[in-house]
Residue frames as a rotation matrix with the C-alpha (Angstrom) as fourth column:
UNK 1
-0.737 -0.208 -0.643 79.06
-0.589 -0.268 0.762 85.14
-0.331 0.941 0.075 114.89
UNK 2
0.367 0.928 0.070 75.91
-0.785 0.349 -0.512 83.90
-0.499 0.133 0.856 112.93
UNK 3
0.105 0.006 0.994 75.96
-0.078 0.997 0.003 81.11
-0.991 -0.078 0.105 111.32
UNK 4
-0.395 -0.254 -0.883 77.57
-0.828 -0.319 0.462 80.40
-0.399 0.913 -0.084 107.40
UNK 5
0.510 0.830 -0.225 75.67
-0.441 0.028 -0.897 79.84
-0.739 0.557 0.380 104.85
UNK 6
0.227 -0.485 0.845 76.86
0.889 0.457 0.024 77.49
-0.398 0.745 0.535 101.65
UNK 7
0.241 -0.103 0.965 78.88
0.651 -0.721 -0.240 80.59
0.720 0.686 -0.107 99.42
UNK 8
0.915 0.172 0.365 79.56
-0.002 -0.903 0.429 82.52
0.404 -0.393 -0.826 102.94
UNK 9
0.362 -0.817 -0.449 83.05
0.348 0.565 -0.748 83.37
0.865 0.115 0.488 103.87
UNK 10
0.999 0.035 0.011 84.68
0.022 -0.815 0.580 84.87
0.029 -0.579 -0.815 107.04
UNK 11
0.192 -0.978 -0.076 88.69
-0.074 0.063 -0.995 85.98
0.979 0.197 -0.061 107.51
UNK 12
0.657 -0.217 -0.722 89.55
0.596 0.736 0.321 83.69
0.462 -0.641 0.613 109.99
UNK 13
-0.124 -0.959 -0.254 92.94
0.959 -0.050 -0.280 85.45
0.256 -0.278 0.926 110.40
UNK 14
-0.274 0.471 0.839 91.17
-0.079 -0.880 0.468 89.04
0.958 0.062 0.278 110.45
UNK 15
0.283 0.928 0.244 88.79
-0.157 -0.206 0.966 88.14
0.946 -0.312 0.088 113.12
UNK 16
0.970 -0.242 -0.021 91.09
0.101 0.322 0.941 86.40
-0.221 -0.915 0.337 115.57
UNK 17
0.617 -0.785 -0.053 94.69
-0.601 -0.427 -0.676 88.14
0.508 0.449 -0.735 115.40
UNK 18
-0.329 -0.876 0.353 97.24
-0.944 0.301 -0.134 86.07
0.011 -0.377 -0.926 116.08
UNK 19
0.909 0.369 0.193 95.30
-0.220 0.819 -0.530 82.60
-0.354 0.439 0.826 114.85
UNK 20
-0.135 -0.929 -0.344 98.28
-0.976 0.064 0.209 80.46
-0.172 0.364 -0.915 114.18
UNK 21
-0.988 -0.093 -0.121 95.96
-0.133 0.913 0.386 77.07
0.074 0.398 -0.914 113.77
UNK 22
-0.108 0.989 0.099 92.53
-0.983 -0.121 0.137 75.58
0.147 -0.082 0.986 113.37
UNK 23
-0.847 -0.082 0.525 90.77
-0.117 0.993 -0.033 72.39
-0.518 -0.089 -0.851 114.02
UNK 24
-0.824 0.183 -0.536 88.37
-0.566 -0.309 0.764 71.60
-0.026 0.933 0.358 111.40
UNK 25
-0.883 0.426 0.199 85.53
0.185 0.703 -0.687 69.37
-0.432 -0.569 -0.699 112.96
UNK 26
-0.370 0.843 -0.390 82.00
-0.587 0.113 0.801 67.87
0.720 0.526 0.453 111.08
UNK 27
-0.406 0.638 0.655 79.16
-0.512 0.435 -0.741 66.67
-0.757 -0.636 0.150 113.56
UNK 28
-0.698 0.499 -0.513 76.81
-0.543 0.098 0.834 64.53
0.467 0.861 0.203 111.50
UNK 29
-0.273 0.642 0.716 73.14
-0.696 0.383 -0.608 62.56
-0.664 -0.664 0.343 112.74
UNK 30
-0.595 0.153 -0.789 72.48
-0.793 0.048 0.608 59.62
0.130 0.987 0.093 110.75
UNK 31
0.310 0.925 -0.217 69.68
-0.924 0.347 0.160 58.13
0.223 0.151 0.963 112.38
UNK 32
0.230 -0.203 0.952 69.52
-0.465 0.836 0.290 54.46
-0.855 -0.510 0.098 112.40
UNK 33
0.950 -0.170 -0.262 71.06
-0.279 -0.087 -0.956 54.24
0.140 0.982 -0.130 109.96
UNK 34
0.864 -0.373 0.339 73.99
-0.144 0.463 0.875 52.45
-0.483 -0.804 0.346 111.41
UNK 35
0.137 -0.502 0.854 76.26
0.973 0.230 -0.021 51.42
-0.186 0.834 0.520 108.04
UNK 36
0.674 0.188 0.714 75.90
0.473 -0.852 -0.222 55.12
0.567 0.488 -0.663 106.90
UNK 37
0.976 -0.190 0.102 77.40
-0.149 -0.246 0.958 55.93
-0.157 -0.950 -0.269 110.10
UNK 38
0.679 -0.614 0.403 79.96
0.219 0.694 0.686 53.60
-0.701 -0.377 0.605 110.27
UNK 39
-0.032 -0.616 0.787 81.43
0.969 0.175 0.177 54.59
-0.247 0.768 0.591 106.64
UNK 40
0.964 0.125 0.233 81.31
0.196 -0.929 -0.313 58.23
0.177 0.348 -0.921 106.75
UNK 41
0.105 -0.940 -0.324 84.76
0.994 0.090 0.060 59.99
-0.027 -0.329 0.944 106.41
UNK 42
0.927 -0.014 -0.374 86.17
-0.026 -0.999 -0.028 63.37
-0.373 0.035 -0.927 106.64
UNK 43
0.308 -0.841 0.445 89.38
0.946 0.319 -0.053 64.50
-0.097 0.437 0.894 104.32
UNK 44
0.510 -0.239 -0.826 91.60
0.020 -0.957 0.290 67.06
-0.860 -0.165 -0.483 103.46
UNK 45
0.685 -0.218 0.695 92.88
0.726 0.118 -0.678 68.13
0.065 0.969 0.239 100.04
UNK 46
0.117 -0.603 -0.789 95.81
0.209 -0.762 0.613 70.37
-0.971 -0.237 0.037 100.23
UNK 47
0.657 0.531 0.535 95.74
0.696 -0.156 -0.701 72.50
-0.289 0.833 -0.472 96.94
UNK 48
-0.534 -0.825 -0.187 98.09
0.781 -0.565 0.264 74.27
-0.323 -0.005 0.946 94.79
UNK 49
-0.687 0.576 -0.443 96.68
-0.343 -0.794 -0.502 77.62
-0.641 -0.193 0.743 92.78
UNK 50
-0.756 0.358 -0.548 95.12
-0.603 -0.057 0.796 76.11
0.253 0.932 0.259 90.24
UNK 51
-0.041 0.735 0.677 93.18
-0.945 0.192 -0.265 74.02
-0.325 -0.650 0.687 92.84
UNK 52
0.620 0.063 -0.782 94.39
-0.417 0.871 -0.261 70.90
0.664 0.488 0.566 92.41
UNK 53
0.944 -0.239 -0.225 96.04
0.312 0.437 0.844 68.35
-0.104 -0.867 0.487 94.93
UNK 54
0.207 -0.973 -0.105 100.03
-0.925 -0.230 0.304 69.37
-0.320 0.034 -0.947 95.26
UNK 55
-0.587 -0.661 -0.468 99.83
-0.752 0.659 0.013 65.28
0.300 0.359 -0.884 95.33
UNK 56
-0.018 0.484 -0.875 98.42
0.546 0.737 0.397 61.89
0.837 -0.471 -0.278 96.54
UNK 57
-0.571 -0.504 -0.649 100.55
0.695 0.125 -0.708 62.41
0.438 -0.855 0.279 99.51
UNK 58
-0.871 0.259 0.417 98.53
-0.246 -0.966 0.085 65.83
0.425 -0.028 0.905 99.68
UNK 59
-0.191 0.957 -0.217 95.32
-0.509 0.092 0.856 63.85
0.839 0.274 0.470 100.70
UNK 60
-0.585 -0.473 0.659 94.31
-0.589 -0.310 -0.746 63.44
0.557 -0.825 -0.097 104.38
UNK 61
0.413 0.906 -0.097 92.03
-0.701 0.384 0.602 60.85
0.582 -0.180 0.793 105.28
UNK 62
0.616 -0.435 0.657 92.37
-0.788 -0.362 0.498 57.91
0.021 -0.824 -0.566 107.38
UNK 63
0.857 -0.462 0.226 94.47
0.500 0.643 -0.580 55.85
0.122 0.610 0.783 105.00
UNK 64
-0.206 -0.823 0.530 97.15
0.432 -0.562 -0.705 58.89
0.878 0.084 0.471 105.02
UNK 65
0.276 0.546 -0.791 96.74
0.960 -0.194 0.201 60.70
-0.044 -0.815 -0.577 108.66
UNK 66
0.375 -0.461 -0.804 99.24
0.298 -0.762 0.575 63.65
-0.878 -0.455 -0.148 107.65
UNK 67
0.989 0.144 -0.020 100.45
-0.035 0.100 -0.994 65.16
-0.141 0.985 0.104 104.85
UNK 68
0.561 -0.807 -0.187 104.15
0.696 0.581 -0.421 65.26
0.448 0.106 0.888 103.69
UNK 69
-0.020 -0.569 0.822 104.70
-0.056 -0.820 -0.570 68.50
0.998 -0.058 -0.016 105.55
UNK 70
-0.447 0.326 -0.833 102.74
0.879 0.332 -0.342 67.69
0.165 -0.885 -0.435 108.67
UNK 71
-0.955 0.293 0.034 100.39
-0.294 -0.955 -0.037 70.97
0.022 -0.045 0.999 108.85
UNK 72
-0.124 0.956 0.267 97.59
-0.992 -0.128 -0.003 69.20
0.032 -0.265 0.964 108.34
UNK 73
-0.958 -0.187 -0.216 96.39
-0.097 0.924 -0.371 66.02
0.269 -0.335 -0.903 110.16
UNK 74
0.526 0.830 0.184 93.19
-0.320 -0.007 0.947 64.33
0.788 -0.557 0.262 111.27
UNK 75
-0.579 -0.318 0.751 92.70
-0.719 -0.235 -0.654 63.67
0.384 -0.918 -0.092 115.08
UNK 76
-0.529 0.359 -0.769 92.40
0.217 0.933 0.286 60.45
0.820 -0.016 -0.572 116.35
UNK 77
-0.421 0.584 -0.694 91.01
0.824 -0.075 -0.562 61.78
-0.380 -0.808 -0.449 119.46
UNK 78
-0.273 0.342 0.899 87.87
0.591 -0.677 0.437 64.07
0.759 0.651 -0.018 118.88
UNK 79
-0.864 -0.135 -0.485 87.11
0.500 -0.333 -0.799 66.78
-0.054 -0.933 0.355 120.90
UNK 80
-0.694 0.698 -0.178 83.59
-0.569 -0.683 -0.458 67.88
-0.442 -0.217 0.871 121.72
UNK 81
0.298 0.889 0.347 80.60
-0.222 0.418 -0.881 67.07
-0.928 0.186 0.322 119.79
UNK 82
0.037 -0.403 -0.915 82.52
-0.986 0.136 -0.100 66.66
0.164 0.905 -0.392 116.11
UNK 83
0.717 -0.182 0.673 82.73
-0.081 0.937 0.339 62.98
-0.692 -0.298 0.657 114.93
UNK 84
0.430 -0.840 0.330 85.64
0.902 0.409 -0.136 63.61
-0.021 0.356 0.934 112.86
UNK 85
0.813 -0.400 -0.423 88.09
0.024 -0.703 0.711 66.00
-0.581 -0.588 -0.562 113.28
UNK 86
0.497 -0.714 0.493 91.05
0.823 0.208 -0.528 67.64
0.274 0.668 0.692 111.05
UNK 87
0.357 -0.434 -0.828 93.90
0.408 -0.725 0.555 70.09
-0.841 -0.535 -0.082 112.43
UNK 88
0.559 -0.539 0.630 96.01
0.825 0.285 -0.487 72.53
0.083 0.792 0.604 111.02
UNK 89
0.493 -0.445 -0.747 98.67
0.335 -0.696 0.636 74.84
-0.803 -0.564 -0.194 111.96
UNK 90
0.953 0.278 0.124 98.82
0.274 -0.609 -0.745 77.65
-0.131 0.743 -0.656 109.50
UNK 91
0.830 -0.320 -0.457 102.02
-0.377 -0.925 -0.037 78.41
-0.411 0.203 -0.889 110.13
UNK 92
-0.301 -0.861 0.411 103.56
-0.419 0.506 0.754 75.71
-0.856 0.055 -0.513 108.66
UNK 93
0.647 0.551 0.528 101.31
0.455 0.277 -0.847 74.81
-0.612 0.787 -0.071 105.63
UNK 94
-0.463 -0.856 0.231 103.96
0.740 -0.230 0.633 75.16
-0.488 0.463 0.739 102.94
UNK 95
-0.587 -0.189 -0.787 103.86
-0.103 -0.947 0.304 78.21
-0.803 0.259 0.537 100.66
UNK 96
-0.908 0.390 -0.149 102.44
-0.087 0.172 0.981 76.32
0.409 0.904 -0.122 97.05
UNK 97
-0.124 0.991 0.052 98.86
0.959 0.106 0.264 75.00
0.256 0.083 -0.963 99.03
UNK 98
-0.736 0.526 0.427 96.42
-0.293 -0.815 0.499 77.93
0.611 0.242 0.754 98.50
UNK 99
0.023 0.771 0.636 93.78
-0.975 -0.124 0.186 76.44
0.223 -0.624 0.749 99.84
UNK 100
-0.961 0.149 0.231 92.73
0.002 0.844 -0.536 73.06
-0.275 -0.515 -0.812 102.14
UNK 101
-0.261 0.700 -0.665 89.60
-0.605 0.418 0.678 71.51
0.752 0.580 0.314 100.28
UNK 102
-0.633 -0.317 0.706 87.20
-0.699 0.626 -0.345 69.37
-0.332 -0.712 -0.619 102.90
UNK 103
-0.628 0.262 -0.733 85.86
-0.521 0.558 0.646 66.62
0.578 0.787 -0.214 102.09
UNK 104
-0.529 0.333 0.781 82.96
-0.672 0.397 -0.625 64.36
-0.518 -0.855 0.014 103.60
UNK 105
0.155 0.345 -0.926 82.24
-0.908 0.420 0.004 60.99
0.390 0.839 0.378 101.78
UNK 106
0.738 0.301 0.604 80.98
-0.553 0.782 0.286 57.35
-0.386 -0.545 0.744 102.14
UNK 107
-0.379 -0.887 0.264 83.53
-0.920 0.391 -0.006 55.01
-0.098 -0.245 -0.965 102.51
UNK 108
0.470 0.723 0.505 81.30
-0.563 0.687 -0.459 52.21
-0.680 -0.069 0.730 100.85
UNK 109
-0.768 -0.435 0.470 81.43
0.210 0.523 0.826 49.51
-0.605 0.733 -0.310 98.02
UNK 110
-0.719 0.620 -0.313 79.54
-0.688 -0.571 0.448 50.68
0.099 0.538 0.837 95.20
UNK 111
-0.300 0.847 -0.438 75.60
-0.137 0.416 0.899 49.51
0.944 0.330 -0.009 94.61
UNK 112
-0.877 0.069 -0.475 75.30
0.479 0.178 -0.859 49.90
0.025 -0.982 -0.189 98.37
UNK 113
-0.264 0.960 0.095 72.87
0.774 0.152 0.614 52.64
0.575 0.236 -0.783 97.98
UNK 114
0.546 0.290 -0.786 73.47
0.715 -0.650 0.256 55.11
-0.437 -0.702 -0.562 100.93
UNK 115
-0.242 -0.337 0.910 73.92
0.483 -0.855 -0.188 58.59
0.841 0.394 0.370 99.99
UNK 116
-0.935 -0.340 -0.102 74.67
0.310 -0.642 -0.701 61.95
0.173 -0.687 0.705 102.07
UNK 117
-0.557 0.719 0.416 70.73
-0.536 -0.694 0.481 62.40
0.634 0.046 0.772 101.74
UNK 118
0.395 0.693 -0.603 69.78
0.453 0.425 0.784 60.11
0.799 -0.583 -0.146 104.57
UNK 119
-0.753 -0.657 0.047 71.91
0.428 -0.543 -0.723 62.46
0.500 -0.524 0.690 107.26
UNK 120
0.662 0.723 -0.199 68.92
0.747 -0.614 0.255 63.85
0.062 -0.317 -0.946 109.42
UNK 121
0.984 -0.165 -0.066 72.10
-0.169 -0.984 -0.061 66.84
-0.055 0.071 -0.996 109.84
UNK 122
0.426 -0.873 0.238 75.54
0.905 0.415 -0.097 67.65
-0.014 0.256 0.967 109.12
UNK 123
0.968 0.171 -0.182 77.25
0.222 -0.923 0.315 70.45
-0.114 -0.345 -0.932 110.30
UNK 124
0.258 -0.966 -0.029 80.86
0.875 0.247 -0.416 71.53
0.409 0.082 0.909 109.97
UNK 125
0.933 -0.041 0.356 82.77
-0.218 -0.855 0.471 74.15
0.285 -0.517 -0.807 112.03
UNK 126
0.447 -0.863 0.238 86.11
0.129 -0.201 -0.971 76.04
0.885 0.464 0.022 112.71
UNK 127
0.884 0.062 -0.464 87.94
0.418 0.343 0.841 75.95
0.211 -0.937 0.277 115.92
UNK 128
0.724 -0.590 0.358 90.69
-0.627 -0.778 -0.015 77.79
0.287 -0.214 -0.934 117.30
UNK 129
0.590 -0.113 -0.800 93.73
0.136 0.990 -0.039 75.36
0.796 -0.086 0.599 118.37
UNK 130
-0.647 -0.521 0.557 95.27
-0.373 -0.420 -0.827 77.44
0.665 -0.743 0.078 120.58
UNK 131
-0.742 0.281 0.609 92.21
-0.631 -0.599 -0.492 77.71
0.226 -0.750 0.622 122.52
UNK 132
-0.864 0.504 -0.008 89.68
0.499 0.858 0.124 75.16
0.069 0.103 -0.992 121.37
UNK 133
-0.078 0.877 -0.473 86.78
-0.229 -0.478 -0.848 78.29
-0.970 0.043 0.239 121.58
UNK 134
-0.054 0.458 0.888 84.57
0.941 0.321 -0.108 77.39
-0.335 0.829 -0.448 118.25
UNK 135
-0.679 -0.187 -0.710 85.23
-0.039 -0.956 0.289 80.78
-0.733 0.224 0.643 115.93
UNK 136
-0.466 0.711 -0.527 82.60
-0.868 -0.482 0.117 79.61
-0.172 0.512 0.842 113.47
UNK 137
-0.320 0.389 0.864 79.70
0.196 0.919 -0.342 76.80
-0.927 0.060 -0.370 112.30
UNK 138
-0.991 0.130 0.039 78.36
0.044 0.033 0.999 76.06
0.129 0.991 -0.038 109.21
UNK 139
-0.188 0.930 0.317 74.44
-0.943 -0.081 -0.321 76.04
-0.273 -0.359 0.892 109.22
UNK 140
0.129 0.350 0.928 72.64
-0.243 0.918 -0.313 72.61
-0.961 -0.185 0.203 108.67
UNK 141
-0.552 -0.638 -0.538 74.15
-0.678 -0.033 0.735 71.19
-0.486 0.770 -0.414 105.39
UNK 142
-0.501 0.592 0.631 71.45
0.133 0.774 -0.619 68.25
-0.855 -0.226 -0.467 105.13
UNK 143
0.398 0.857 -0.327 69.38
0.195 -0.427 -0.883 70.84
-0.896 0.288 -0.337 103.05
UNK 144
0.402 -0.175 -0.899 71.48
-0.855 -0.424 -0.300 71.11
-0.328 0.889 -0.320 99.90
UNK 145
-0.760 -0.612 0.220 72.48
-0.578 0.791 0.202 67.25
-0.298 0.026 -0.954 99.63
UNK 146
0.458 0.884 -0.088 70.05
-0.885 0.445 -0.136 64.54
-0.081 0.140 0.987 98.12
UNK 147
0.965 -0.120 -0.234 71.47
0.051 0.959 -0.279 61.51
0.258 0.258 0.931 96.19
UNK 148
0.251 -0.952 -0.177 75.59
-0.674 -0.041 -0.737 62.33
0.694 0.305 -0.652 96.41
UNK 149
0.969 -0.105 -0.226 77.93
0.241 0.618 0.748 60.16
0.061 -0.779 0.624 98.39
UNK 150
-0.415 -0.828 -0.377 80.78
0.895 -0.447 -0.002 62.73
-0.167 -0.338 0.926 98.65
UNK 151
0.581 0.225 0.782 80.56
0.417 -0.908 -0.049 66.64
0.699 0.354 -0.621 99.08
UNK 152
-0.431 -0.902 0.028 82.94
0.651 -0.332 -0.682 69.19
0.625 -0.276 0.731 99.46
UNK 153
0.284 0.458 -0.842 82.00
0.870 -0.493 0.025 71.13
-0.404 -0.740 -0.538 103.02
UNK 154
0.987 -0.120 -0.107 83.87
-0.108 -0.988 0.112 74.11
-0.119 -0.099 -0.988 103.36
UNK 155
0.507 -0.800 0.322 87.57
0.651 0.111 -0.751 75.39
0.565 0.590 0.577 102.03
UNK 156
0.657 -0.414 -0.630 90.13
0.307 -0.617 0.725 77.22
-0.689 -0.669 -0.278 104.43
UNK 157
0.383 -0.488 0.785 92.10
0.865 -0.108 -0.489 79.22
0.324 0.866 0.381 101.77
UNK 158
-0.550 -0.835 -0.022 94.99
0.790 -0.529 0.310 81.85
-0.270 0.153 0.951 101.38
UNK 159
0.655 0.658 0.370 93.53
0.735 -0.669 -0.111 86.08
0.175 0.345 -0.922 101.12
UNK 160
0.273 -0.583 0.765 95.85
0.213 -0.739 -0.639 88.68
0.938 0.338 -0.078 101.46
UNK 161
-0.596 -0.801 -0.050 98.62
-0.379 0.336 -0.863 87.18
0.708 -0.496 -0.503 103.66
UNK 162
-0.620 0.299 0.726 95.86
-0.735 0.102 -0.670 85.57
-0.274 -0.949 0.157 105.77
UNK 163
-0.972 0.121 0.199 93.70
0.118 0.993 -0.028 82.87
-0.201 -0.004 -0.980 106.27
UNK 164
-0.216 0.974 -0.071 89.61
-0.976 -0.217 0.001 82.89
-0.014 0.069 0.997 105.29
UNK 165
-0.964 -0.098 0.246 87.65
-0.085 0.994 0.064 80.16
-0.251 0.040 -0.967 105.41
UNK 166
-0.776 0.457 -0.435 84.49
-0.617 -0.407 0.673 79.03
0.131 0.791 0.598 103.20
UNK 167
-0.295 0.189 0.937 81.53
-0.069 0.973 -0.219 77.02
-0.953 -0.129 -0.274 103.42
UNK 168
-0.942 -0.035 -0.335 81.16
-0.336 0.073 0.939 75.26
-0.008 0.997 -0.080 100.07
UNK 169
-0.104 0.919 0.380 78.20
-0.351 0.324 -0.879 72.46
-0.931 -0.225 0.288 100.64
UNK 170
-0.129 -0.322 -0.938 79.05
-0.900 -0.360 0.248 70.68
-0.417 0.876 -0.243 97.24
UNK 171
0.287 0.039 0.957 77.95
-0.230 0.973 0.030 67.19
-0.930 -0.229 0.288 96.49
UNK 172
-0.719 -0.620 -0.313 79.42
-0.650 0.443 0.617 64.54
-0.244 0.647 -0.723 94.15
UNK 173
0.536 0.738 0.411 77.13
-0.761 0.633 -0.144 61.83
-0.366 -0.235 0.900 92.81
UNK 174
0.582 -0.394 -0.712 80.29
-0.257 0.740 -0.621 59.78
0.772 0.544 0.329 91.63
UNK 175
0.895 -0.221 -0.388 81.15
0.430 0.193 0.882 59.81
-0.120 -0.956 0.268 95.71
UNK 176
0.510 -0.793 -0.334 84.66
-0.064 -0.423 0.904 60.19
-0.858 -0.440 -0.267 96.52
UNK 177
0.191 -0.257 0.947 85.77
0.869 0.494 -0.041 59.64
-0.457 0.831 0.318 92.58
UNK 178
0.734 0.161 0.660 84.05
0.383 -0.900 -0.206 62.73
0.561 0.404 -0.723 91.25
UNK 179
0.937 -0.348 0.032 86.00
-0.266 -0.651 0.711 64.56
-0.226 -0.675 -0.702 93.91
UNK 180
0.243 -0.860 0.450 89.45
0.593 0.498 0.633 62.40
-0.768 0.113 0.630 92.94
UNK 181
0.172 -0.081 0.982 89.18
0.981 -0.075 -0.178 63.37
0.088 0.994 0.066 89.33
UNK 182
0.785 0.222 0.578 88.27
0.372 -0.915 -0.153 67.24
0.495 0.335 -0.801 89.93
UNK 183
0.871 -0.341 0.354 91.21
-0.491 -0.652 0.578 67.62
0.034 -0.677 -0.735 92.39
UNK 184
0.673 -0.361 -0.645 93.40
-0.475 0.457 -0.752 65.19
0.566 0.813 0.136 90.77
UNK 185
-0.339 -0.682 0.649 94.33
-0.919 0.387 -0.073 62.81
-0.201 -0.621 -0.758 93.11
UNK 186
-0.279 -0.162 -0.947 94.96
-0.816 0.560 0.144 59.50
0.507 0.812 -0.288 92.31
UNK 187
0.479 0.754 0.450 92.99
-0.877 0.425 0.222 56.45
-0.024 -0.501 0.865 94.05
């Protein structure tokens, strides 16, 4: 399968019958840029329809490792080339979250300065969990990112009774705030 484009979607659940989970995994290159490194994070936003968090509790990062259903978790161990890693086993994701919202965003104190535009690349891809075979990638995200220090990758959402999954490529320039506020989860 080529490669998705910010705005391209594919039906996950379509393409690989009997998909009953995914692992959600972002590669990123950030140079020497060491600090940048060090404070990058991946999240999850479970969402009701109106695209908002269900809750706090709803927010996956690695303050919260699970949500209150367990369905979706990050993985302390990563497999492959991903440096952060987020599961999820569709067939428990409760009924209200529509869609799973990721998230990729420095983990800094403000007036630091580093934004998602020093990344030489950043990539994000979908993963069977049965199998661990890679069912899709995102293309090089790098190119639609300048100043922000949070931006929403890609959304795994609810399509007639199945799963699809988006890439979004969305930056924040109020970091992981902007992204609080618009998905209403409290900090």
């Amino acid at each position: 399968m080529p490669e998705m484009v910010p705005g391209s979607n594919v039906p996950l659940t379509r393409e690989v019958p009997g998909l009953t989970g995914v692992v959600l995994g972002t590669s990123w290159d950030a140079g020497p840029e060491h600090e940048l490194e060090d404070n990058l994070v991946m999240a999850a936003i479970l969402c009701d329809a109106t695209g908002k968090a269900l809750s706090d509790r709803h927010f996956v990062y690695f303050n919260q490792m699970v949500d209150p259903d367990l369905s979706t978790g990050r993985l302390e161990e990563v497999l492959g080339p991903d440096k952060e890693q987020i599961e999820v086993d569709l067939r428990t994701v409760p009924s209200e979250v529509h869609r799973i919202t990721l998230v990729l965003y420095i983990n800094d104190r403000p007036g630091r300065r580093r934004t998602l535009g020093q990344l030489k690349s950043c990539r994000l891809r979908v993963l069977n969990l049965a199998t661990g075979q890679q069912i899709v990638s995102s293309v090089e995200l790098t190119k639609s990112i300048t100043a922000e220090t949070a931006m929403v990758m890609g959304e795994l959402y609810r399509h007639q009774g199945g799963w699809k999954f988006r890439v979004v490529a969305q930056g924040y320039s109020k970091g992981l705030l902007g992204v609080a506020q618009q998905y209403g989860v409290q900090l």
